[in-house]
C-alpha positions in Angstrom: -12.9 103.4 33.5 -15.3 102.6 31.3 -16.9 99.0 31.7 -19.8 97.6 30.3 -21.3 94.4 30.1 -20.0 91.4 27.7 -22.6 90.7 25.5 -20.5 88.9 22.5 -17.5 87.0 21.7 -16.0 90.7 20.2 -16.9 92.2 23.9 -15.9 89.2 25.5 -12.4 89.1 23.1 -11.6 92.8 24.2 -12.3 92.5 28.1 -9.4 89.8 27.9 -7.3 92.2 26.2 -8.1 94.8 28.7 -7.9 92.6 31.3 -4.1 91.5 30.5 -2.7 95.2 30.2 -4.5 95.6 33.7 -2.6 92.3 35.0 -0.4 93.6 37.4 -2.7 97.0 38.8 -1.8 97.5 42.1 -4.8 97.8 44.7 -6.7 100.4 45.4 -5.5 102.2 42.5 -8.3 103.5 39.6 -6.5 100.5 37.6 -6.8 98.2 39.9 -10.3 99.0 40.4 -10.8 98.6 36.7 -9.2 95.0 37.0 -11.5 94.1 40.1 -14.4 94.5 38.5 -13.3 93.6 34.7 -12.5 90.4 36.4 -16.3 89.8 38.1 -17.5 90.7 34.4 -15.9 88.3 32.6 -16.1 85.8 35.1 -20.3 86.5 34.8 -19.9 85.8 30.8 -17.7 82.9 31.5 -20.1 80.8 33.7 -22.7 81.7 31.0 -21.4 80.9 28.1 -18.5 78.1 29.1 -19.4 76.2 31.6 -17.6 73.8 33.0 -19.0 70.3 34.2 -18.1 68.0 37.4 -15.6 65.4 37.0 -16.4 61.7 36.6 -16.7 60.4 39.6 -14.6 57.1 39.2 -11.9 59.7 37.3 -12.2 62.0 40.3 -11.6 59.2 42.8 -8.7 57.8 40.6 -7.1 61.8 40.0 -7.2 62.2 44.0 -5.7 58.8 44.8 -2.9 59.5 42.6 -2.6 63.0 43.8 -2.3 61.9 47.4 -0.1 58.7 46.9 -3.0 56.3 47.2 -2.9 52.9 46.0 -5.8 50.7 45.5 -5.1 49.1 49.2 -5.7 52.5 50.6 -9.0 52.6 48.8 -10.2 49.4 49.8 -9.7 50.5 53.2 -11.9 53.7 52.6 -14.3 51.6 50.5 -14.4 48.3 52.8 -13.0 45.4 50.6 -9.9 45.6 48.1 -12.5 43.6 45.6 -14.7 45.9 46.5 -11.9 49.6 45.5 -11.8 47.2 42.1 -15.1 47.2 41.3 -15.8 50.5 41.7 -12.3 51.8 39.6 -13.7 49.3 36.9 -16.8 50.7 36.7 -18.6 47.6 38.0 -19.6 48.4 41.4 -22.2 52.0 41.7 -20.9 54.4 45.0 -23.1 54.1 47.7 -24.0 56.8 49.9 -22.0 55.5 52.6 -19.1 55.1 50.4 -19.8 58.4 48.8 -19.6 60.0 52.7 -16.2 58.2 53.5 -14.3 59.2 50.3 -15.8 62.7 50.8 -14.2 62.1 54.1 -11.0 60.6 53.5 -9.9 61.7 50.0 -12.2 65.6 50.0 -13.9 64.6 47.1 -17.0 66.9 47.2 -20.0 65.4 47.1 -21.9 66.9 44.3 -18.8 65.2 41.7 -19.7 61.5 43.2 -23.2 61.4 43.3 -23.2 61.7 39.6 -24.2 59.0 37.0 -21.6 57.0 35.5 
């Protein structure tokens, strides 16, 4: 085992490589040692270097509902009013904090995606 860490896209390129013939290294094995922490290394680079940003909060509501068989009656009775599930899936109507705590609730939406700007 020789690991060390990824410093660029070449190191980055080759841990990948490594990582695939590792793929299937059963536990507690040197290989599957190897794999274990190959895995936490890249992962390390990855955050760095690609991270990845929340959802839009009105696309996170609308992937959910869809997801779960939720039509825009359903939301209206998370949200209050159906006018109401229509302004906010047109953009016209800002989550409150009480809304954002009730779709959290009902649809496990974390919080952190809807208390963005949009």
């Amino acid at each position: 085992m020789n690991i060390k860490p990824i410093r660029t896209k070449k190191d980055y390129e080759a841990a990948l490589k490594r990582l695939n013939v590792l793929f299937d290294a059963k536990p507690n094995t040197p290989e599957g040692d190897e794999l274990e922490i190959l895995s936490m290394v890249i992962d390390t680079y990855e955050k760095e270097h690609y991270p990845v940003d929340y959802p839009d909060p009105v696309e996170a509501i609308k992937f959910r509902m869809e997801q779960m068989g939720y039509s825009q009656n359903d939301l209206a009775k998370v949200v209050g009013l159906k006018s109401r599930a229509s302004e906010i899936l047109n953009r016209k109507r800002k989550l409150s904090l009480d809304m954002i705590r009730k779709l959290h609730e009902t649809l496990s939406i974390p919080t952190d995606v809807l208390i963005q700007e949009y």
